[in-house]
N, C-alpha and C positions, 0 to 999 in steps of 0.2 A: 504494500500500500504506500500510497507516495500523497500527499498534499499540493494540490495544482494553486490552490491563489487564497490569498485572504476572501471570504466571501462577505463579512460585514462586520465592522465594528458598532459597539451600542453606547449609547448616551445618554444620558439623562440629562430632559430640559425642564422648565417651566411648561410651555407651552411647546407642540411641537412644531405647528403649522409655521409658527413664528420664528422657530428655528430657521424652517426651512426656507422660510424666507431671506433671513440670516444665508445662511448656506449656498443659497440662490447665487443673491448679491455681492457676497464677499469672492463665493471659489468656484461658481458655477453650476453649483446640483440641484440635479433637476427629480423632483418627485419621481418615482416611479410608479406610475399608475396601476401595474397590474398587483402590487401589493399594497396600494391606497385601501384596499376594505379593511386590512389589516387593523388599521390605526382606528377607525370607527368599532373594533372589539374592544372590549374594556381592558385599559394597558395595554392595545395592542401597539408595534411599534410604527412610526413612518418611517418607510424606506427611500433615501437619496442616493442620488451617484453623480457622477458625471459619464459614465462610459456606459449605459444603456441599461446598468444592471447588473454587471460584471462583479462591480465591488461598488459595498453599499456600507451608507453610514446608517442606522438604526434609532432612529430617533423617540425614544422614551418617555414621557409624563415622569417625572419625579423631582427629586432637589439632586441639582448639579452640584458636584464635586466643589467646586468655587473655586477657590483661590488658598483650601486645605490643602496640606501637605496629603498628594493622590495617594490611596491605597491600590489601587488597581490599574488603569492603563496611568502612563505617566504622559503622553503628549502623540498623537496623530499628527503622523509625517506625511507630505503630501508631494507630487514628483509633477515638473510644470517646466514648459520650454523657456528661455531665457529669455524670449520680447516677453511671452507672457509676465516671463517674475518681474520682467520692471515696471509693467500694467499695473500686476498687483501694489508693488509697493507704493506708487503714487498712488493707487485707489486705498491703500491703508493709513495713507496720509490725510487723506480729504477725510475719512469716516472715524478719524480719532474719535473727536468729539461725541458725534452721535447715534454713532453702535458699539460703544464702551470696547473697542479694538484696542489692546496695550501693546504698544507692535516695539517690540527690542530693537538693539541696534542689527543691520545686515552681515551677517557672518561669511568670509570669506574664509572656504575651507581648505583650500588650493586646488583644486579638480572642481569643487561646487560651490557655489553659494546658497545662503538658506537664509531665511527671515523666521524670526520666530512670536508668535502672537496669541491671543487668548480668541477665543468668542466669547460674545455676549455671558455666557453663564460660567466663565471661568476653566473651559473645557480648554488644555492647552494644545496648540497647533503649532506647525513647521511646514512651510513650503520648502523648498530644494529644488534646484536647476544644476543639472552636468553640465549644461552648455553654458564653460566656463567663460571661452573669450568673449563671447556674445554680452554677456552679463559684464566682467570684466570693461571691455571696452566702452558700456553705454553708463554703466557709473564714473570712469575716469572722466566724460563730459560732464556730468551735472557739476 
């Protein structure tokens, strides 16, 4: 027996729809409808992705981790081409304010760069890009 792919991480939010709004807005994922009835079962989860389905974040009803020291996942990594991570990080600049994004300094790993930030409920995150020079080169402009 062999393990082919992460198939879904879970989360606890406040709300979930709002997460995924969250979710949406900040990194792209998109509901997936065919496990949308899911979430209408009591505590059932909402499922997001960005890749159709493949790999999914599991969106939960309950009190999020916060900003406690994590007993269980410690931060969701997320893998993103290099125009994109510089997209993102000026769209994590404009949304400081108001979708409570605490977005750290950009980490230059030498092969990657990675930013690392919360969501709204203190669930901690990390984007990451291979595509060094790309990244590399369009921060030496700013």
């Amino acid at each position: 027996m062999r393990v082919t792919q992460i198939d879904h991480v879970e989360l606890e939010v406040p709300d979930r729809y709002a997460a995924a709004r969250w979710y949406q807005t900040v990194l792209g994922f998109e509901i997936c409808p065919e496990y949308e009835p899911w979430a209408g079962a009591r505590r059932g989860p909402l499922m997001v992705s960005t890749d159709g389905g493949e790999t999914k974040l599991a969106l939960f009803e309950g009190q999020p981790q916060g900003l406690e020291r994590p007993i269980g996942i410690r931060r969701i990594a997320f893998r993103i081409g290099g125009n994109d991570f510089i997209r993102l990080i000026e769209e994590l600049d404009d949304l400081k304010g108001e979708n409570a994004v605490n977005r750290s300094e950009i980490t230059d790993h030498g092969k990657s760069f990675s930013v690392y930030f919360s969501d709204p409920y203190g669930n901690q995150l990390e984007v990451t890009t291979y595509d060094y020079e790309t990244v590399r080169a369009k921060l030496a402009k700013r």
